[in-house]
C-alpha positions as CSV (number, residue, x, y, z in Angstrom):
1,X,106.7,89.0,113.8
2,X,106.6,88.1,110.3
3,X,106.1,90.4,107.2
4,X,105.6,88.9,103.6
5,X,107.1,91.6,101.1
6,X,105.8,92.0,97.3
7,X,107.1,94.8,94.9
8,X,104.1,96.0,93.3
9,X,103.4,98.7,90.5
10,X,100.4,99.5,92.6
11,X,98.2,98.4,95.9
12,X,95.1,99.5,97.7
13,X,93.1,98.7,100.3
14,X,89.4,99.3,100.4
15,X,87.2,99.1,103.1
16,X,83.3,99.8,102.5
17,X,83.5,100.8,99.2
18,X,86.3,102.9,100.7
19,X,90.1,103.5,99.2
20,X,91.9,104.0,102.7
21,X,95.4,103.2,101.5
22,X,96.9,103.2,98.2
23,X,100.3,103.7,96.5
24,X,102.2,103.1,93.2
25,X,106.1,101.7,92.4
26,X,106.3,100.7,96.0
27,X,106.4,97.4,98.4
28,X,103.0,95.9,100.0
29,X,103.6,94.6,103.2
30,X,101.3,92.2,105.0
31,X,102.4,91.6,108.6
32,X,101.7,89.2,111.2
33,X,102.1,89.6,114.9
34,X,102.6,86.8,117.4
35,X,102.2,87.1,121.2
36,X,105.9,87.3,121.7
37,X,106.9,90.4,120.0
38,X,107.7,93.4,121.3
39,X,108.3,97.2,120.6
40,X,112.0,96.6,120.0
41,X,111.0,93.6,117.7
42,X,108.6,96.7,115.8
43,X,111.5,98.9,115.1
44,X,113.5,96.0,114.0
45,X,111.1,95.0,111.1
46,X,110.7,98.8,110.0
47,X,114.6,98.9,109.8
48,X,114.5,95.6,107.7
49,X,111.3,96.5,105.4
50,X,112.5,100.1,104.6
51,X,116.6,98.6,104.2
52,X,115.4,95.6,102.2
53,X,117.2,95.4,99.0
54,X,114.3,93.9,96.7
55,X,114.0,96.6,94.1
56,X,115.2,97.0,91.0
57,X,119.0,97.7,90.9
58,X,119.0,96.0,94.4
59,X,118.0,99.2,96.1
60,X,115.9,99.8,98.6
61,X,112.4,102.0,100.1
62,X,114.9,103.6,101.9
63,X,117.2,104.4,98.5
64,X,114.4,105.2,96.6
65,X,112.0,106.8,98.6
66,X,109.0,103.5,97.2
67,X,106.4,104.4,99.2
68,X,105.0,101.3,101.6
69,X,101.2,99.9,102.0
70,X,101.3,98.0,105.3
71,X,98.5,95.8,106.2
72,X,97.8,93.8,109.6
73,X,97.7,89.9,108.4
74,X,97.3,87.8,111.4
75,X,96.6,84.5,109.2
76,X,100.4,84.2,108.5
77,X,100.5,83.0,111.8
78,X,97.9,80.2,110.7
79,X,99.2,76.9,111.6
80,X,97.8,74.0,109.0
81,X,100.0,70.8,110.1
82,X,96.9,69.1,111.5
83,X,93.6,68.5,109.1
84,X,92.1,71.1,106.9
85,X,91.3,73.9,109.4
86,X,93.8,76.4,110.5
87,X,94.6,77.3,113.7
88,X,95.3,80.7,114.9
89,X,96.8,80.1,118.2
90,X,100.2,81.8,116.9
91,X,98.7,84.8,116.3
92,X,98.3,87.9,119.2
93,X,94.9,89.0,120.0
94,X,94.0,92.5,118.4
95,X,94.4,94.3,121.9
96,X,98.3,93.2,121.9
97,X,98.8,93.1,117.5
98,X,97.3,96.6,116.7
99,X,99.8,98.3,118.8
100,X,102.5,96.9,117.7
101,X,101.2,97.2,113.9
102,X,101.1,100.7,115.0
103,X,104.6,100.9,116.6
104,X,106.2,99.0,113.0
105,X,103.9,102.0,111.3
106,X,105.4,104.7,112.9
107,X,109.0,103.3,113.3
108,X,109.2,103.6,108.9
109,X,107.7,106.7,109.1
110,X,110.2,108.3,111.7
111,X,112.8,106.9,109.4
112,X,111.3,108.6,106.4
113,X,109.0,106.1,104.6
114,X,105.7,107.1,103.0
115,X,103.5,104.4,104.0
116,X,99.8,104.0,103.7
117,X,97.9,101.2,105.9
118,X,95.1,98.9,105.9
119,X,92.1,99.8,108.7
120,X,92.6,97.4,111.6
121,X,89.6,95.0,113.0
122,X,87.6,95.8,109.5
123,X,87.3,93.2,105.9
124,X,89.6,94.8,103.7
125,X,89.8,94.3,100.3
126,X,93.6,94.2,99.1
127,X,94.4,94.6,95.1
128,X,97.6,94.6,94.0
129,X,99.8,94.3,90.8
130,X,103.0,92.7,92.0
131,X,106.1,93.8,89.6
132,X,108.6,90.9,88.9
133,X,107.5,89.1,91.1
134,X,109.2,89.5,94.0
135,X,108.0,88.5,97.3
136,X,110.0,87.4,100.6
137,X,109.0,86.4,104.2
138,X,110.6,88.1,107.0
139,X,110.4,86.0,109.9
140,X,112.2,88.0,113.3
């Protein structure tokens, strides 16, 4: 599982013309699911995203109460060592990812989080305004 991190002043996701997730003063989340993960793996990442001191003062979602825009991102699990197309071997099928996108969902929310998501197995449209920058991989 891997989770790239940005503090953003703001971030939404539209799908259709739709806003389906938005948020302000918070941390976008764009994570990746490969075939070996697992529920425990889920809950793990929630602890880590909502615990993860990247905001000002060195506090965290969980400190603060940032709210969190989570969006599925299989392509971080692209693999580009050989020629100019990536491969996306790495990365779970939708039937096993959007589960455990789901479980990683619901384990930040059970400990509190605000979060707002992306709409799985559709072309979202993701705008953000990062805030520093700050970004960090999270690679469990």
């Amino acid at each position: 599982m891997r989770a790239v991190v940005q503090t953003v002043e703001r971030a939404s996701v539209t799908v259709d013309g739709e806003v389906v997730g938005a948020i302000t003063d918070g941390l976008l989340v764009l994570l990746g699911i490969t075939h070996t993960d697992t529920p425990e793996l889920a809950r793990t990442m929630a602890r880590k995203v909502h615990e993860l001191r990247i905001l000002d003062g060195e506090r965290s979602a969980a400190d603060t109460g940032a709210p969190i825009l989570l969006v599925s991102q299989f392509t971080l699990y692209g693999d580009t060592r050989k020629g100019r197309r990536p491969s996306w071997l790495a990365a779970a099928p939708a039937e096993v990812a959007e589960p455990l996108v789901t479980a990683v969902v619901e384990a930040l929310r059970a400990r509190g989080a605000t979060v707002e998501t992306g709409r799985f197995r559709t072309h979202m449209l993701v705008e953000s305004t990062n805030t520093g920058p700050r970004t960090l991989l999270l690679d469990l």
